[in-house]
C-alpha positions as CSV (number, residue, x, y, z in Angstrom):
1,X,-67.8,25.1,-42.6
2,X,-69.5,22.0,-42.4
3,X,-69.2,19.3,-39.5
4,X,-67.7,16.9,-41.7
5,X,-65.3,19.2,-43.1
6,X,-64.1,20.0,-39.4
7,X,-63.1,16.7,-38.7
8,X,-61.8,16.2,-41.8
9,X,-59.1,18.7,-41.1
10,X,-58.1,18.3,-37.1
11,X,-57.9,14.5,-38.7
12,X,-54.8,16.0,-41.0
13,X,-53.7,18.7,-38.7
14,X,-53.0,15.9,-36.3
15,X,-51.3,13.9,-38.2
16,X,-49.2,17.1,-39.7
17,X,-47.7,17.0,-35.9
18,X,-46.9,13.7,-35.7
19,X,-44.9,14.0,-39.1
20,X,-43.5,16.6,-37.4
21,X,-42.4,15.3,-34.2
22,X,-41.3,12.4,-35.5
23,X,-39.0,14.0,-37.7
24,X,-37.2,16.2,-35.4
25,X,-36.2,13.1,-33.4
26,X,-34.8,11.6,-36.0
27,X,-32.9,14.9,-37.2
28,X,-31.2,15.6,-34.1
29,X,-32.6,19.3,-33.9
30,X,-33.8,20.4,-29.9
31,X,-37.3,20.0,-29.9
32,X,-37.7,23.0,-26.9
33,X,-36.6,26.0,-29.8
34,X,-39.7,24.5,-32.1
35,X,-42.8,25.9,-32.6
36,X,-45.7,23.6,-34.1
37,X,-48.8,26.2,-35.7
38,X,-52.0,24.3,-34.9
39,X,-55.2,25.8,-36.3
40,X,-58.6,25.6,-33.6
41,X,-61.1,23.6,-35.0
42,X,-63.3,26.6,-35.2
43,X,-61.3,29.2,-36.4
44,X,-58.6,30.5,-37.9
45,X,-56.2,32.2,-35.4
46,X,-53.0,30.1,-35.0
47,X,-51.6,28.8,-31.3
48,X,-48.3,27.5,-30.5
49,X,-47.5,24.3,-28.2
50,X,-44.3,24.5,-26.3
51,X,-42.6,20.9,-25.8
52,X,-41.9,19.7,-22.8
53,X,-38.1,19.9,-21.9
54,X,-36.1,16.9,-21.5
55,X,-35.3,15.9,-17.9
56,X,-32.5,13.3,-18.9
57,X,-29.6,14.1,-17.1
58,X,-25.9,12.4,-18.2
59,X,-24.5,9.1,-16.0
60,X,-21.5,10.4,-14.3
61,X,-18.9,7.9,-13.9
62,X,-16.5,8.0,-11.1
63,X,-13.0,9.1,-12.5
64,X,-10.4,5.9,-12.0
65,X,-7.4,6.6,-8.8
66,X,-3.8,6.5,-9.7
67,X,-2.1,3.9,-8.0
68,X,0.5,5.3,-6.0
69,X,4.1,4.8,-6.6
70,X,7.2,3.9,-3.6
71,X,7.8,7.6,-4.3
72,X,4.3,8.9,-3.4
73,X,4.2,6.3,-0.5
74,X,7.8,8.0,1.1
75,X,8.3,4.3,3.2
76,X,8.9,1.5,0.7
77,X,8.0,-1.0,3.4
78,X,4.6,-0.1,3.4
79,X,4.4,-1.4,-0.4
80,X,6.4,-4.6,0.7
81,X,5.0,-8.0,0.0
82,X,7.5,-9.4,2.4
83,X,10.4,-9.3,4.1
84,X,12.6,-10.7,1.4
85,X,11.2,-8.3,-0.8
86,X,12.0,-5.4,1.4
87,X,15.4,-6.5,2.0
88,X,15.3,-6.7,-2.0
89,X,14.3,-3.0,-2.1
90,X,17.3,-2.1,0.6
91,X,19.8,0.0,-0.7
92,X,23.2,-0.1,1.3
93,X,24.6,3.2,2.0
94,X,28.3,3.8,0.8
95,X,29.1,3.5,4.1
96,X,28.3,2.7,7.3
97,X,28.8,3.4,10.9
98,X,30.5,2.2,13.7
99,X,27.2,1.2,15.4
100,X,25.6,-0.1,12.4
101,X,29.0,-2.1,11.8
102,X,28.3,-3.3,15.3
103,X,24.7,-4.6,14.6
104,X,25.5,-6.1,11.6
105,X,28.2,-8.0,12.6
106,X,26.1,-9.6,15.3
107,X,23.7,-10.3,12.6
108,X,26.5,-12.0,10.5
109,X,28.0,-14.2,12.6
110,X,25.2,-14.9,14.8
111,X,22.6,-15.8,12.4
112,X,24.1,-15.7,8.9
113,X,23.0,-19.1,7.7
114,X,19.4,-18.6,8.7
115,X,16.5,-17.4,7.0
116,X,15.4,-13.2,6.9
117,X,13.0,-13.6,9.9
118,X,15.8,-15.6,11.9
119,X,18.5,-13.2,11.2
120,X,15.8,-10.2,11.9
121,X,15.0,-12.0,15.3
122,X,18.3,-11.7,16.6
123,X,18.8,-8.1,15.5
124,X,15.8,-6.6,16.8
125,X,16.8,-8.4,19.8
126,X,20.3,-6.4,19.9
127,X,17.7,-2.8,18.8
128,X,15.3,-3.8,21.9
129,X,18.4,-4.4,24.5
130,X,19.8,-1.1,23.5
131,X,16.7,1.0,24.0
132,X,15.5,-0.7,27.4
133,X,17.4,0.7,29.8
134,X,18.5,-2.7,30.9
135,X,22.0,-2.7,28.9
136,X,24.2,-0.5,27.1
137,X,22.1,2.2,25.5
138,X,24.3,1.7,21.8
139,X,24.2,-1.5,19.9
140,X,28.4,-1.9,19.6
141,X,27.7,-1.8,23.7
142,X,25.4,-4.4,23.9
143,X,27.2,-6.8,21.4
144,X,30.6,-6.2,23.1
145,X,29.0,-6.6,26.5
146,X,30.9,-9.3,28.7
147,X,30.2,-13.0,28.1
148,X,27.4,-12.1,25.4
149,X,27.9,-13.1,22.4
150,X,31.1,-16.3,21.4
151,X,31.7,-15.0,18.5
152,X,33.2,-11.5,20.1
153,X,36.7,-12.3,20.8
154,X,39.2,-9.3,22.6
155,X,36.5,-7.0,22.5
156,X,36.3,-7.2,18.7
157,X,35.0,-9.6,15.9
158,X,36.7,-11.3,13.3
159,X,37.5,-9.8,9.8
160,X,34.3,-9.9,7.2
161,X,34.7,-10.0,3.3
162,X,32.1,-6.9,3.1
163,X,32.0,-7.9,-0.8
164,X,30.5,-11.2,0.1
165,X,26.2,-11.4,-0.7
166,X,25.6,-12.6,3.0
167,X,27.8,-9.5,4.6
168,X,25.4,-7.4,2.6
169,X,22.2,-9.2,3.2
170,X,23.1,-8.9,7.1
171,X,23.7,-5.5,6.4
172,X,20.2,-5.0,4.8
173,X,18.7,-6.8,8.0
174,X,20.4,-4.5,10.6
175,X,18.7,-1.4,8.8
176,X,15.8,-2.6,8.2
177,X,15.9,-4.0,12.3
178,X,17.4,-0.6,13.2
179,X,14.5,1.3,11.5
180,X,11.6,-1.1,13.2
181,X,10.5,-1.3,9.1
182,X,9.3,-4.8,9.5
183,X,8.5,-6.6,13.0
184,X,10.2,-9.8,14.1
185,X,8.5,-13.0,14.6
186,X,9.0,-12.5,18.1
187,X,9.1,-8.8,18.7
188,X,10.1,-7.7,22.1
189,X,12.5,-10.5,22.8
190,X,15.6,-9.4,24.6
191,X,17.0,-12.9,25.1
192,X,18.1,-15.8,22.8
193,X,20.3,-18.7,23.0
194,X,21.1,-22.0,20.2
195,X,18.9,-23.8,20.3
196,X,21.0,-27.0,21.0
197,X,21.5,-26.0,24.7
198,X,18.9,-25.8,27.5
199,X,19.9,-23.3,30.0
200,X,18.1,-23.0,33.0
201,X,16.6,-19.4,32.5
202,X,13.5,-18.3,34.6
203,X,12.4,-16.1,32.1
204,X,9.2,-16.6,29.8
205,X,9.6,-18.5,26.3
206,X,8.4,-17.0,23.4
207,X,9.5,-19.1,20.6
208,X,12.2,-21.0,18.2
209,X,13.2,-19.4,15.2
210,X,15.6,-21.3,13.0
211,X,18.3,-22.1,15.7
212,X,17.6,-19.8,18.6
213,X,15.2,-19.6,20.9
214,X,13.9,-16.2,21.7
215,X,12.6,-15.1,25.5
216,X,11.0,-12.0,26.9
């Protein structure tokens, strides 16, 4: 075989494979289970070429997280926005008692006409006295303690319309004060008084809410 005649045919050998190649890409067939017959310039045994594998390897995207539901969280006050909206999420039980009766009512007629945090002040106040040691240990004990509270008249309180929206909000208040579900604007106060008096007490000022002022 001539010189010439070599060249002539590794020249369309060559471009045989690159027909080739190029048309298995396009196909879509795996180019690692074909075999590509190339002839040796100087003879005629056959060899094969193996194609090198592909090393791409797919993107793995992060799966997206449920968001968890009130159910899944068991506290709905940790999925509160504020405290109106936990108060708004407070269901009242069919009934309540007598200790419960005892902190709401303080809550009603103490602090009815004020805002959520001012009515929440003066019940963790009542929560805090009844857990220090320092009065009764029950909340009815603290709120009927002598010369307390002015609304407390013959060791009892007058009559509440318990259908009425603010008996229920103060309701809502004194479990969610009773639970510790949401802090007051001045947690750890034990004392209060209206806010249009100034009695002389030596004990240290925290702050106003609404119309008390709360001391530690």
């Amino acid at each position: 075989m001539s010189r010439q005649f070599r060249v002539v045919s590794a020249v369309c050998i060559a471009a045989s494979l690159a027909t080739i190649l190029f048309s298995t890409g396009g196909s879509g067939a795996k180019a690692q289970d074909i075999q590509i017959p190339v002839l040796e310039a100087a003879g005629s045994s056959a060899i094969t070429i193996e194609p090198r594998q592909s090393v791409l390897r797919p993107v793995e995207q992060p799966l997206p997280q449920p968001e968890r539901t009130d159910s899944e969280i068991g506290d709905s006050s940790l999925s509160a926005v504020s405290l109106a909206d936990l108060v708004e999420r407070t269901a009242i039980p069919a009934s309540l008692s007598r200790e419960m009766e005892c902190l709401a009512g303080a809550i009603y007629f103490e602090a009815r006409s004020e805002t959520l945090a001012g009515q929440l002040a003066v019940g963790r106040v009542i929560v805090t006295r009844a857990s220090s040691g320092r009065f009764p240990s029950s909340y009815c004990g603290v709120v009927y303690q002598p010369s307390q509270f002015s609304f407390v008249r013959a060791n009892g309180m007058p009559a509440v319309n318990h259908d009425s929206h603010m008996w229920q909000q103060a309701v809502k208040i004194a479990l969610i004060a009773d639970s510790g579900a949401w802090k007051s604007p001045v947690e750890g106060a034990m004392f209060f008084h209206a806010a249009h008096v100034a009695p002389s007490w030596g004990k240290t000022r925290m702050a106003r809410v609404d119309n008390h002022v709360f001391y530690r």
